[in-house]
Residue frames relative to the residue before (quaternion, step in Angstrom):
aa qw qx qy qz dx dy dz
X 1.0000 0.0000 0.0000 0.0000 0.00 0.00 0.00
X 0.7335 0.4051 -0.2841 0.4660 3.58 0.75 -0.88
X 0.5295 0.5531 -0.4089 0.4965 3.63 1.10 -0.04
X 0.6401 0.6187 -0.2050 0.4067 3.59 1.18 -1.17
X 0.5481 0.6155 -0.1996 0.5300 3.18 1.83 -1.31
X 0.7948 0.4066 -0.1566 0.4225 3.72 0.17 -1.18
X 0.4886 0.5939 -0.4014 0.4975 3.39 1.39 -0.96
X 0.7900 0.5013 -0.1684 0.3103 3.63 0.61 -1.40
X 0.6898 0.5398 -0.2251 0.4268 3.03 1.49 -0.62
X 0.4289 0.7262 -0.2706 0.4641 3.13 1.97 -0.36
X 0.5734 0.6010 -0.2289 0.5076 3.12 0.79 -1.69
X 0.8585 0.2451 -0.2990 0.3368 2.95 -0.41 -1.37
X 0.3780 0.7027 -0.4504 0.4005 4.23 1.34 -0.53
X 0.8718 0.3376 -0.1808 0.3054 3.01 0.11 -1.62
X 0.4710 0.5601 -0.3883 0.5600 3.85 1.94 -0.94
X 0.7962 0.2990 -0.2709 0.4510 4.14 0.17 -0.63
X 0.4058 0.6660 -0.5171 0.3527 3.59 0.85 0.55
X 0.7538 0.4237 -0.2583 0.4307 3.47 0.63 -0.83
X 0.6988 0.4976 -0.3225 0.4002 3.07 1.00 -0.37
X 0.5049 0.4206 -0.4612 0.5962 3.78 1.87 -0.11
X 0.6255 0.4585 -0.4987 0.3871 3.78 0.23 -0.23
X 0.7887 0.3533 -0.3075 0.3982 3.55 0.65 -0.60
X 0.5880 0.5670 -0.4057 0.4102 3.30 1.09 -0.22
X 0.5443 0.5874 -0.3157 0.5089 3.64 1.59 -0.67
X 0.6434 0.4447 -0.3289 0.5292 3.64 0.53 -0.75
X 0.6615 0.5078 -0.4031 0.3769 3.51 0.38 -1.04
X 0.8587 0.2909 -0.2827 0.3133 3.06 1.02 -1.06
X 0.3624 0.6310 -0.4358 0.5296 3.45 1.30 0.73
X 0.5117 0.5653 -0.3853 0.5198 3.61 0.70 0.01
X 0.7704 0.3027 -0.1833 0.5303 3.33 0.31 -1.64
X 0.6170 0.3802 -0.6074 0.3253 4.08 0.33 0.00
X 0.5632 0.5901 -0.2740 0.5095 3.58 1.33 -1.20
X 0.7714 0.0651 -0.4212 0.4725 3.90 -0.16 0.20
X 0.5067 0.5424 -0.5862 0.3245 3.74 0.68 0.49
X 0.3507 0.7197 -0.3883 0.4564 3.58 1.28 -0.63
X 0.8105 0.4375 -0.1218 0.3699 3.06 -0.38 -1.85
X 0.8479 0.3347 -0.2544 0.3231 3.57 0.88 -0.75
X 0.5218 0.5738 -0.4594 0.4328 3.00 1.56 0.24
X 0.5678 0.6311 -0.2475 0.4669 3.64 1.55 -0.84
X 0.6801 0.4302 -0.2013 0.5584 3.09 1.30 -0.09
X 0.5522 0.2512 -0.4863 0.6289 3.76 1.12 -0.57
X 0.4780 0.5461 -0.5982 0.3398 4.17 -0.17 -0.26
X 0.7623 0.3947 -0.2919 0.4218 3.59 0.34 -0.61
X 0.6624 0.4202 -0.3117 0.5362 3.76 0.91 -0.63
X 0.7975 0.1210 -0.1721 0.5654 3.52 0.52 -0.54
X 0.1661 -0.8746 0.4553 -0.0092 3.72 0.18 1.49
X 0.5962 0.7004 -0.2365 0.3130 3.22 1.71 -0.87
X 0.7442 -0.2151 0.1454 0.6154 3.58 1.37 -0.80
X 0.5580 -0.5432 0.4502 0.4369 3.34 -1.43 0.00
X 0.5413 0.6193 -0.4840 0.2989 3.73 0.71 -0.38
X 0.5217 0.5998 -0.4046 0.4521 3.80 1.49 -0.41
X 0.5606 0.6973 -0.3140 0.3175 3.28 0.84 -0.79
X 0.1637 -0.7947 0.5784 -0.0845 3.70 -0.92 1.04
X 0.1288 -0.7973 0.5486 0.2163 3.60 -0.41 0.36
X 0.5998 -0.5362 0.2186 0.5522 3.58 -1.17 0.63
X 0.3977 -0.5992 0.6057 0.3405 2.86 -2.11 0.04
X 0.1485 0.6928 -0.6316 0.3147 3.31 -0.11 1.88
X 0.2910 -0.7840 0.5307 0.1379 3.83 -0.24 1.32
X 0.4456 -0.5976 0.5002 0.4406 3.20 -0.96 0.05
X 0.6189 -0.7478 0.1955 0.1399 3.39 -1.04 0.18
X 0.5068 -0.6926 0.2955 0.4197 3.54 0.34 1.79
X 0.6183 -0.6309 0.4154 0.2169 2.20 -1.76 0.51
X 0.3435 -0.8283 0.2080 0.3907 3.67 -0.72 0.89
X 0.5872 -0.6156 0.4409 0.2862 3.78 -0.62 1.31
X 0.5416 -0.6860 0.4264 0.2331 3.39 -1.05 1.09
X 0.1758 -0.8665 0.4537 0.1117 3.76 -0.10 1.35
X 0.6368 -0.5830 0.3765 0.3359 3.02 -1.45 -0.02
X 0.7935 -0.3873 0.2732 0.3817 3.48 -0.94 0.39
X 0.8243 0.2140 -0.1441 0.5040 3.56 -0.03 0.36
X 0.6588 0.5774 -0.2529 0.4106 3.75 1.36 -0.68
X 0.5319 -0.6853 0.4541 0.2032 3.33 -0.34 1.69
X 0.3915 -0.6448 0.5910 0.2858 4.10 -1.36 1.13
X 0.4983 -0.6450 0.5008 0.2913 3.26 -1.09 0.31
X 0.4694 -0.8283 0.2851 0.1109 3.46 -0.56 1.63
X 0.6226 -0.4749 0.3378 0.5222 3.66 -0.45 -0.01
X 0.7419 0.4613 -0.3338 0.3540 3.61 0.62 -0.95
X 0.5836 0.5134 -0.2926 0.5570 3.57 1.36 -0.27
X 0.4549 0.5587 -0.4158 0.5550 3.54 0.87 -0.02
X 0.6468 0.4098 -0.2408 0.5965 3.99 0.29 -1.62
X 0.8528 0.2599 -0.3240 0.3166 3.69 -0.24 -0.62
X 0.4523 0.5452 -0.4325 0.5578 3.29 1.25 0.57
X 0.6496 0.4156 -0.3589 0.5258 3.73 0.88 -0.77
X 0.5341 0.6734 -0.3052 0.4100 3.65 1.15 -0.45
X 0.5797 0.5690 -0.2500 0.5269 3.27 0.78 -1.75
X 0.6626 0.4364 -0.2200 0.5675 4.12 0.08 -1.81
X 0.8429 0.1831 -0.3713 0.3437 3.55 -0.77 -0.54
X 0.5466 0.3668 -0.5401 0.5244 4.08 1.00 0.00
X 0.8203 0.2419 -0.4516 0.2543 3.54 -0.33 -0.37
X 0.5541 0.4457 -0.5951 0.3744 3.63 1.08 0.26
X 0.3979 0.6255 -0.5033 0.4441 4.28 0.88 -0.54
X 0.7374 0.3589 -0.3369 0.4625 3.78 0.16 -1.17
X 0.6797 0.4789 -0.3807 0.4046 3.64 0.59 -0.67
X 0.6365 0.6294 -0.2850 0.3429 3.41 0.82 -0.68
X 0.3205 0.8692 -0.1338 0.3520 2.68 1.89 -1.71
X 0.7951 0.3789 0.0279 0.4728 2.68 -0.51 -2.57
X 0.5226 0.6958 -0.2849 0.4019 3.86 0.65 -0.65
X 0.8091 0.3038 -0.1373 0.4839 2.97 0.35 -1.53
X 0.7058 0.4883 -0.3602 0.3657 3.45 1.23 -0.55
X 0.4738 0.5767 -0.3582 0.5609 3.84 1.52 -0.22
X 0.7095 0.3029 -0.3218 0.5489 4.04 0.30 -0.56
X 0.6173 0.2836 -0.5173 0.5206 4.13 0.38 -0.01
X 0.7725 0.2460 -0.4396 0.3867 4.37 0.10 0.00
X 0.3345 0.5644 -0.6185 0.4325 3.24 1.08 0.91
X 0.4459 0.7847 -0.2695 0.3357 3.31 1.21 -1.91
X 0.7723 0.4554 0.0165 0.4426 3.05 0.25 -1.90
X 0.7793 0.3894 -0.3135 0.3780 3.36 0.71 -0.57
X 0.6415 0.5300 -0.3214 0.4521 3.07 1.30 -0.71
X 0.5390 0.4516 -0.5333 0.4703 3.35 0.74 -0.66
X 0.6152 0.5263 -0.4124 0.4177 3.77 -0.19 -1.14
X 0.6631 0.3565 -0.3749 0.5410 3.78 0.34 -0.59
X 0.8408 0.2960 -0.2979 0.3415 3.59 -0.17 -0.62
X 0.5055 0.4857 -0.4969 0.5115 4.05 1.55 0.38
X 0.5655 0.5308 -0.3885 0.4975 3.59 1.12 -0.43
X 0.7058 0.4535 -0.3206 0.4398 3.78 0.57 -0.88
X 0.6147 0.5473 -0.2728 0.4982 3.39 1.18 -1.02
X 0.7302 0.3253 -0.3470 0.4905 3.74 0.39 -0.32
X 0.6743 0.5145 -0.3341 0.4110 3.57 0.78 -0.42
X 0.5480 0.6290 -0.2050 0.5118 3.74 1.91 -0.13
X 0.8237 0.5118 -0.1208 0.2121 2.80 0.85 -1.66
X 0.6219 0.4205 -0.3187 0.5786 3.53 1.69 -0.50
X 0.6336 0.4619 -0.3715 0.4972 3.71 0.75 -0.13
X 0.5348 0.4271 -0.4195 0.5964 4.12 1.16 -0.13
X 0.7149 0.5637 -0.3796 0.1646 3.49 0.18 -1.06
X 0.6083 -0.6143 0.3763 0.3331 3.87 -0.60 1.21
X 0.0231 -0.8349 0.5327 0.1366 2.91 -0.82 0.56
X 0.7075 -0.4355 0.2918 0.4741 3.84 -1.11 0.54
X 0.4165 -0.6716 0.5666 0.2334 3.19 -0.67 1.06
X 0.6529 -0.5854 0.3239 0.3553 3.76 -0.97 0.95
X 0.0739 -0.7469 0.5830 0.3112 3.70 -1.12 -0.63
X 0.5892 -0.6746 0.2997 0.3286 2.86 -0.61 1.83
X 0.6920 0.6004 -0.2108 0.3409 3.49 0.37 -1.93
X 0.3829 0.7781 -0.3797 0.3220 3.47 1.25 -0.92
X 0.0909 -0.5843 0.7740 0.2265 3.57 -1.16 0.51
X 0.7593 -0.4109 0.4229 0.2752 2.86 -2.56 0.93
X 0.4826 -0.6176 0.5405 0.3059 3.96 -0.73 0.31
X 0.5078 -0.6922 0.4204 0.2939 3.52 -0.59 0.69
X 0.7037 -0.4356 0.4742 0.3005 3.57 -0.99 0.67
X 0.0449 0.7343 -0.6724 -0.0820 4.30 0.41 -0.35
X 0.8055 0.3764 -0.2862 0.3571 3.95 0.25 -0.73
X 0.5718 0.4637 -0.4125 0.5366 3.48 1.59 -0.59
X 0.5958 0.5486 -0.3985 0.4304 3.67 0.73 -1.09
X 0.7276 0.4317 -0.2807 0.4534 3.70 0.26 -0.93
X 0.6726 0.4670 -0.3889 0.4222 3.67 0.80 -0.68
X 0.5767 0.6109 -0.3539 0.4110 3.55 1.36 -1.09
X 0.7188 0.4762 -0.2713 0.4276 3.81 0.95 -1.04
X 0.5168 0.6243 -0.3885 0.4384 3.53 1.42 -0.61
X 0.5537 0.6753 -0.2112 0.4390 3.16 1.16 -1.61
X 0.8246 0.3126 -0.1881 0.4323 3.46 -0.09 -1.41
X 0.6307 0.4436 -0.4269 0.4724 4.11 1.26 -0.49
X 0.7729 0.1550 -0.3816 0.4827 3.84 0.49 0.10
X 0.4605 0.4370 -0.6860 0.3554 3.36 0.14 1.21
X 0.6173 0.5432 -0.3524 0.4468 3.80 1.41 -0.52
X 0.6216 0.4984 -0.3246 0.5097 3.43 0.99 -1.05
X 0.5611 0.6021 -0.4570 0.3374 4.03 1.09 -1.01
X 0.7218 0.4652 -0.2042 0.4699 3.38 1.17 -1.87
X 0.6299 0.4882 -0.5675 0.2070 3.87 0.29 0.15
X 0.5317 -0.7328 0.2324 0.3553 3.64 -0.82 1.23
X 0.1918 -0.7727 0.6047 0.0225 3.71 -0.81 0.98
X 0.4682 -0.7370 0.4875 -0.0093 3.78 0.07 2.11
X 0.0061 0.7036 -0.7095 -0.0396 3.42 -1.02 0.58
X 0.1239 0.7738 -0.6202 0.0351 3.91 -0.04 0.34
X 0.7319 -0.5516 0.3472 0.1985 3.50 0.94 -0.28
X 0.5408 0.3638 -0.1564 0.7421 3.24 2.15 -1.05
X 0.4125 -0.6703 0.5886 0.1847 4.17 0.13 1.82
X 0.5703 0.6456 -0.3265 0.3889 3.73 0.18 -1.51
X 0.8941 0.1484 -0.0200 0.4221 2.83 -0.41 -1.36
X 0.2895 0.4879 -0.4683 0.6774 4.17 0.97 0.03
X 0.7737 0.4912 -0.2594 0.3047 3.64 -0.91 -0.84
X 0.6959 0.4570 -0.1126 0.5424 3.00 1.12 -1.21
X 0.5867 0.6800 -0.2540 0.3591 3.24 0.84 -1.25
X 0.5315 0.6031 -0.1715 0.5696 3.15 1.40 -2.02
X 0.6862 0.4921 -0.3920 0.3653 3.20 -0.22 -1.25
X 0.6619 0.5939 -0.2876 0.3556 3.65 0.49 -1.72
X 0.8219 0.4077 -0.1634 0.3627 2.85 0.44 -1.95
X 0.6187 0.5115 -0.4249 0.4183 4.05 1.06 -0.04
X 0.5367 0.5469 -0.3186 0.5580 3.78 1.56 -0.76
X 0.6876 0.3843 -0.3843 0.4815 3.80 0.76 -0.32
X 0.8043 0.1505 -0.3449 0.4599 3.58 0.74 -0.27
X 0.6959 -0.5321 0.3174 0.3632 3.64 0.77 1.95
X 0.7457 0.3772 -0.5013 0.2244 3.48 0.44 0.64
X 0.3784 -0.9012 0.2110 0.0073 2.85 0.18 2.20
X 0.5035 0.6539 -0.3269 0.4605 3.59 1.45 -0.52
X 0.8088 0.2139 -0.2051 0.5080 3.32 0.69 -1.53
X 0.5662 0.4875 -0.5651 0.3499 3.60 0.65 0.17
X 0.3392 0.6711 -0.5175 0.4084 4.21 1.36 -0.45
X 0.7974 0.5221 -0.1964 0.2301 2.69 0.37 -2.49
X 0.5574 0.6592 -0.1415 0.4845 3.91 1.51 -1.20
X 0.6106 0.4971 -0.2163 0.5773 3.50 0.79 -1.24
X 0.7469 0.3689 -0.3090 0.4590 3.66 -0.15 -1.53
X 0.7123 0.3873 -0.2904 0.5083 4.00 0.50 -0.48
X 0.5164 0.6071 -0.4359 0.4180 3.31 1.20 0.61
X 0.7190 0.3533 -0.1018 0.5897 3.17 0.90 -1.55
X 0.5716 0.4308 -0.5232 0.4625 3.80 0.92 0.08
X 0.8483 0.1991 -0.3027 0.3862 3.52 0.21 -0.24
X 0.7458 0.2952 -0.3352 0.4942 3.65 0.78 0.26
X 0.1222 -0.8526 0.5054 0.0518 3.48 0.60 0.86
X 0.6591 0.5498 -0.2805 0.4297 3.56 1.32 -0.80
X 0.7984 0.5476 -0.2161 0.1265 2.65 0.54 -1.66
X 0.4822 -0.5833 0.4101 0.5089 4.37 -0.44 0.50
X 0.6723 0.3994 -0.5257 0.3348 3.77 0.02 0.43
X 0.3905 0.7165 -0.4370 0.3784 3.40 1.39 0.28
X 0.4375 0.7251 -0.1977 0.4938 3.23 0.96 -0.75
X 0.7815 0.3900 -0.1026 0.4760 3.13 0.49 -1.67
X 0.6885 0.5867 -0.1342 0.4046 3.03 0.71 -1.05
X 0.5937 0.7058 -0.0955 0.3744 3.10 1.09 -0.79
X 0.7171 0.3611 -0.0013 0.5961 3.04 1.13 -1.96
X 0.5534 0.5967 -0.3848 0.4355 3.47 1.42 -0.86
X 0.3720 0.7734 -0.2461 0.4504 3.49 1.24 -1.13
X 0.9015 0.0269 -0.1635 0.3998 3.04 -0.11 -1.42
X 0.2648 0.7720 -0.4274 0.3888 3.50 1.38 -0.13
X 0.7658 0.4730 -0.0122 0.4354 3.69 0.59 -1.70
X 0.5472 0.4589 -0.2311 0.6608 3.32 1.89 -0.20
X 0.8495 0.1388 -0.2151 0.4612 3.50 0.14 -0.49
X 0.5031 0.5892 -0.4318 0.4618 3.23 1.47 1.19
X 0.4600 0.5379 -0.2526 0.6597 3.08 1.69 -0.29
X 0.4749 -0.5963 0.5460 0.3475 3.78 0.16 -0.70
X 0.6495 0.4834 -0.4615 0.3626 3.56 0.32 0.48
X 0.3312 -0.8349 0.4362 0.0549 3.50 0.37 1.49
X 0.6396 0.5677 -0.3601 0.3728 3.31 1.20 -1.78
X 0.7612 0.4756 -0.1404 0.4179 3.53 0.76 -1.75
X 0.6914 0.3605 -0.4414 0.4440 3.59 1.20 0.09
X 0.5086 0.5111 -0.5209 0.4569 3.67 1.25 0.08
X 0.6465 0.4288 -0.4248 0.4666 3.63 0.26 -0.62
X 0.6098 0.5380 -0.2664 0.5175 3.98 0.58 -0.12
X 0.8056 0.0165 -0.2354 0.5435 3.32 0.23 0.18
X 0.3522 0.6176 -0.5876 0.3863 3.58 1.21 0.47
X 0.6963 0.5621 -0.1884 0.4047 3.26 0.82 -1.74
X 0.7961 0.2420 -0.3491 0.4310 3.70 1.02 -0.45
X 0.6421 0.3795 -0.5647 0.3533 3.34 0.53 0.39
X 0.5354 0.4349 -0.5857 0.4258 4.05 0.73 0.07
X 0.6319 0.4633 -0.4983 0.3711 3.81 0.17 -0.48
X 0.7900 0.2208 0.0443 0.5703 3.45 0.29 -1.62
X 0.0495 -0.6982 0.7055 -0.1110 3.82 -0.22 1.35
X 0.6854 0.4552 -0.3342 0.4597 3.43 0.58 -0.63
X 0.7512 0.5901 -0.2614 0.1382 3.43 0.66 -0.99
X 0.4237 -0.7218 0.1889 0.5136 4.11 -0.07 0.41
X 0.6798 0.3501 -0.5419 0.3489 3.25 -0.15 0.82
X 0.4345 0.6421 -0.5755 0.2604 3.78 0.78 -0.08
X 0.5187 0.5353 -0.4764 0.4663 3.89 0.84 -0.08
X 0.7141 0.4534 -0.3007 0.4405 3.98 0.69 -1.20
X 0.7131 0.5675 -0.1656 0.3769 3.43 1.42 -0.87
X 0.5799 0.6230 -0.1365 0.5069 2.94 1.66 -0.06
X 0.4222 0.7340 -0.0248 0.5314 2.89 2.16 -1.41
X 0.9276 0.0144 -0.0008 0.3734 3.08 0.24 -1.36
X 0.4678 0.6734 -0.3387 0.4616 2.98 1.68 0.65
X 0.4718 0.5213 -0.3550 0.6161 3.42 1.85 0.18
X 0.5126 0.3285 -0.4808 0.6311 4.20 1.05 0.00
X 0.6764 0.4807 -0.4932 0.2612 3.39 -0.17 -0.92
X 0.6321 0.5910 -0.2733 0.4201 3.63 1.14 -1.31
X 0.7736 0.3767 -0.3405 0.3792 3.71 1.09 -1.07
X 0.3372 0.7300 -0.4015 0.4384 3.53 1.61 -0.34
X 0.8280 0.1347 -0.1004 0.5349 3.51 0.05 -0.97
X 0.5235 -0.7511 0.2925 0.2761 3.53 1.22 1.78
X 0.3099 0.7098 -0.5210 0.3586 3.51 0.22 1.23
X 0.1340 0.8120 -0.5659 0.0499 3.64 0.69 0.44
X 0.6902 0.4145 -0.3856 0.4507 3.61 0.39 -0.04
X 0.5273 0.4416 -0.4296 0.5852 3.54 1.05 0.01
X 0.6532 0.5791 -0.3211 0.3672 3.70 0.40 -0.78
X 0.7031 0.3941 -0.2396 0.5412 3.59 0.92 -1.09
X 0.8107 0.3066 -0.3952 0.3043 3.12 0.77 -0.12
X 0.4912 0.5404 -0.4847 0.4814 3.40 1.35 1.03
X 0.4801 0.5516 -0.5177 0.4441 3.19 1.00 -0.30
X 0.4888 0.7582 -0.3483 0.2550 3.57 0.77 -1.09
X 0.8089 0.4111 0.0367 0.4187 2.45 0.42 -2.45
X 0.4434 0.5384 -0.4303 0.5731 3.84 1.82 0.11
X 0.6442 0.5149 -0.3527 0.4423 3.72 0.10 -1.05
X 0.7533 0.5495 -0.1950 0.3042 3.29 0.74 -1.20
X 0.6873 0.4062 -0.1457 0.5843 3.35 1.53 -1.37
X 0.8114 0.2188 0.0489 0.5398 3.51 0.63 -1.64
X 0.2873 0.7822 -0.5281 0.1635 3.99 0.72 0.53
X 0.6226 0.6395 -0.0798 0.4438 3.02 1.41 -1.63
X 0.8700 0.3929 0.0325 0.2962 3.33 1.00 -1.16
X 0.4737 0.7848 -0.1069 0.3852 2.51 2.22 -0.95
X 0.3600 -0.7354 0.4658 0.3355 3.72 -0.45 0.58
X 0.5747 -0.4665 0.4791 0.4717 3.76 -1.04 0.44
X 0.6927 0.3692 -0.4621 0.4126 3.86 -0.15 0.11
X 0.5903 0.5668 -0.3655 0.4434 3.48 0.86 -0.82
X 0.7516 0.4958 -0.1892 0.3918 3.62 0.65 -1.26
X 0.4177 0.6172 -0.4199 0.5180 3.42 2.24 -0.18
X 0.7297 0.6242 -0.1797 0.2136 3.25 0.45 -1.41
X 0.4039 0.7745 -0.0018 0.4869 2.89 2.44 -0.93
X 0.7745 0.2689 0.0479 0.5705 2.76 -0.24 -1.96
X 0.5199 0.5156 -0.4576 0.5045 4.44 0.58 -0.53
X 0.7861 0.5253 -0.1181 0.3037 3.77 0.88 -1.45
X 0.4885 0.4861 -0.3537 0.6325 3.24 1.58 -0.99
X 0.8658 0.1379 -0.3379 0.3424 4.06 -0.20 -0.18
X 0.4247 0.4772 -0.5776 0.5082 3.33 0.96 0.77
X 0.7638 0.3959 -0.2720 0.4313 3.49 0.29 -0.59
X 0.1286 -0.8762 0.3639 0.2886 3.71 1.94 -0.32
X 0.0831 -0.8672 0.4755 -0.1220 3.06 0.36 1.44
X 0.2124 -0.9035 0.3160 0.1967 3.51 -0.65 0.34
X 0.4501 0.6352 -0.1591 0.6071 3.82 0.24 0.33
């Protein structure tokens, strides 16, 4: 009998072991997500503890008188019910706290937007100075000067004789003589675009660059009369265009490129050259200190 006795008591040890091991864990669960959920309502409700709420985990009914054969409900099913309630209030909380920081988040965003759209229109500004004069007009002043250069540019005279070429040209001349160099460019370049043949091309051409490197733009008058004396070598200004395409060359401080157009003048057009042309030359070869 006493062997029978212990045998049983074993049994039953070892059948109610798992259930203290699981009832211990279970309840390590429920201190560990109560923790968490108070650490969590601390963050959603930051203002005080009176916000605070504990779960909403009754205690557990009583157990109703069953029927014959139907098993009571056990302590460990009790804990996993308190288990079940305190993860899904944690997750609700959770979710809480994350909706009230992208509120957070929005509002700030609304009020750095509001703040920058405020702030240069609040900011103080320099009280006037009385004595001050009014600031000039800059657009009326500029429109007035626009104004007055094409009524001057309207009055320069613009020939009809019939011979387009040369009228054209003419025009051209007569705006580079009164220094108004843009539209005489502008004149010139619609010279040699449409009369590519004709002997006032030539002219036009060199006039061209003349009107550039009166203006200051050396680069664009060397590339202008470069172009008319390789096209038109024959033509009557490729001798003047040549000429002054050795100043253009020392302008943009090339003096060894210069002497050797002067060169290449002496060489082609020395013989032929008019006594002014050969000024223009010989002034250049010692600006440009040529040797030889």
């Amino acid at each position: 009998m006493r062997k029978l006795i212990l045998i049983v008591m074993g049994a039953i040890a070892v059948s109610t072991s798992p259930v203290v091991a699981q009832s211990s864990d279970v309840e390590m669960r429920v201190g560990r997500l109560e923790k968490e959920m108070k650490a969590v309502q601390r963050k959603v409700f930051p203002s005080g503890s009176s916000q605070y709420f504990e779960p909403e985990i009754a205690p557990a009914p009583a157990t109703p008188t069953l029927a014959p054969g139907t098993p009571a409900s056990s302590p460990i099913a009790d804990l996993t019910s308190r288990v079940d309630a305190l993860e899904a209030q944690l997750a609700n909380l959770t979710g809480q706290g994350e909706q009230n920081a992208f509120k957070l988040r929005q509002l700030e965003d609304m009020f750095n937007k509001y703040k920058a759209e405020t702030d240069a229109p609040l900011s103080p500004a320099a009280p006037p100075t009385v004595s001050a004069a009014p600031a000039p007009a800059k657009p009326a002043v500029a429109t007035a000067a626009d104004a007055a250069r094409k009524a001057a540019v309207a009055a320069i005279e613009r020939q009809d004789t019939g011979d387009a070429p040369e009228d054209a040209y003419l025009y051209g001349y007569r705006l580079w003589a009164a220094k108004f160099y843009p539209e005489a460019e502008a004149q010139l370049k619609s010279v040699v675009d449409k009369y590519p043949t004709h002997r006032r091309t030539s002219f036009a051409q060199n006039l061209l660059g003349r009107a550039y490197l009166d203006e200051g733009k050396p680069a664009l008058a060397s590339v202008a009369f470069y172009e008319n004396y390789q096209k038109r070598p024959k033509g009557e200004r490729a001798p003047d265009s040549l000429a002054y395409l050795g100043q253009a060359l020392v302008q943009l401080k090339k003096p060894k490129d210069a002497c050797k157009v002067y060169d290449e003048f002496d060489d082609v057009y020395g013989a032929t050259a008019t006594g002014g042309l050969k000024d223009v030359v010989a002034k250049g070869r010692i600006s440009a200190k040529c040797t030889g």
